[in-house]
N, C-alpha and C positions, 0 to 999 in steps of 0.2 A: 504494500500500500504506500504510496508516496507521500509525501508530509503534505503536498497541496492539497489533498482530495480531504487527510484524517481537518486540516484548519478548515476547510469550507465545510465537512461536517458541521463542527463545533461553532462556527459561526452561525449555521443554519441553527443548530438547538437553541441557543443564546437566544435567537430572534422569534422562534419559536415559545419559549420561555417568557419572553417581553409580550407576546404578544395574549396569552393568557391570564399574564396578569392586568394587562388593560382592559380583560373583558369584565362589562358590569362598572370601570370606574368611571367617573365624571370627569371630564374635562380637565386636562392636566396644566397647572399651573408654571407659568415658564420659570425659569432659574432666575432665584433673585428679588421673588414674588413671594406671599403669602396671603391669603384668603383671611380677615379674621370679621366677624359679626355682619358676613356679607360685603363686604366692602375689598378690595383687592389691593394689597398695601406693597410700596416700592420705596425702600429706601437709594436717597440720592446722594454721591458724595459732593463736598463740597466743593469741589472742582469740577462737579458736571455740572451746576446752576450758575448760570451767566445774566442771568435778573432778579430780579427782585420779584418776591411774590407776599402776599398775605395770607395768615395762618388765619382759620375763620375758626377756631378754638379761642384767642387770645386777642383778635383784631389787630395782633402789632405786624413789623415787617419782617420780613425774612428777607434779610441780604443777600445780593447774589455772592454767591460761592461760599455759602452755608452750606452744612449736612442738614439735609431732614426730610422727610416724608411726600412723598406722592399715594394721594389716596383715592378711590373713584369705586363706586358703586356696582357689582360685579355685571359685567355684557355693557355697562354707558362708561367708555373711558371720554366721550368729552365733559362727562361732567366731573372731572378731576380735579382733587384741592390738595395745594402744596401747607404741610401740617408741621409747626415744631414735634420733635420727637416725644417731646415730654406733655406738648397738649394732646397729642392723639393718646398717650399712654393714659392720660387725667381726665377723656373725653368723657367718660360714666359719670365721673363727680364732677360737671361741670357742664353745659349747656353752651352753642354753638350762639357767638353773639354778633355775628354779621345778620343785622336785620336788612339785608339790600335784596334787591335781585339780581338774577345773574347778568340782566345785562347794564345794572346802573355801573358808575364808572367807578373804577377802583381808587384811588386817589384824587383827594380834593376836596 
């Protein structure tokens, strides 16, 4: 038996195997992601934010090139809100205090 044929075995069970275990599960979350109380949560380093955004936990600013949170409601990623870390984690003991709409203007 030649070693090419015994790896394309092995790679066939491996896929074989993968593919069992996805039967029955939901939709797989991509690397990097986590699902938590519906909401689908992305942390950002602070070198991938090149703006400025507003935490609707705390209404203050998040500077660009902060670490913190991309969060958005599981299947609507345009409705996304960029979160400090520590208001998403304090969201339960605390109440969401951007009284706007989404399309009133964010500064001013």
């Amino acid at each position: 038996m030649a070693s090419g044929s015994r790896r394309s075995a092995m790679r066939a069970a491996a896929l074989e195997a993968l593919k069992r275990d996805d039967e029955g599960a939901g939709p797989r979350v991509p690397a990097g992601e986590r699902v938590e109380d519906g909401s689908v949560v992305r942390s950002v380093a602070g070198t991938a934010s090149a703006r400025p955004y507003r935490c609707p936990g705390c209404d203050q600013e998040l500077p660009a090139g902060s670490p913190h949170l991309v969060v958005w409601p599981e299947g609507r990623p345009d409705d996304r809100r960029h979160w400090h870390t520590a208001c998403w984690a304090a969201r339960d003991r605390r109440g969401v205090k951007v009284h706007r709409s989404k399309n009133a203007p964010r500064y001013g």
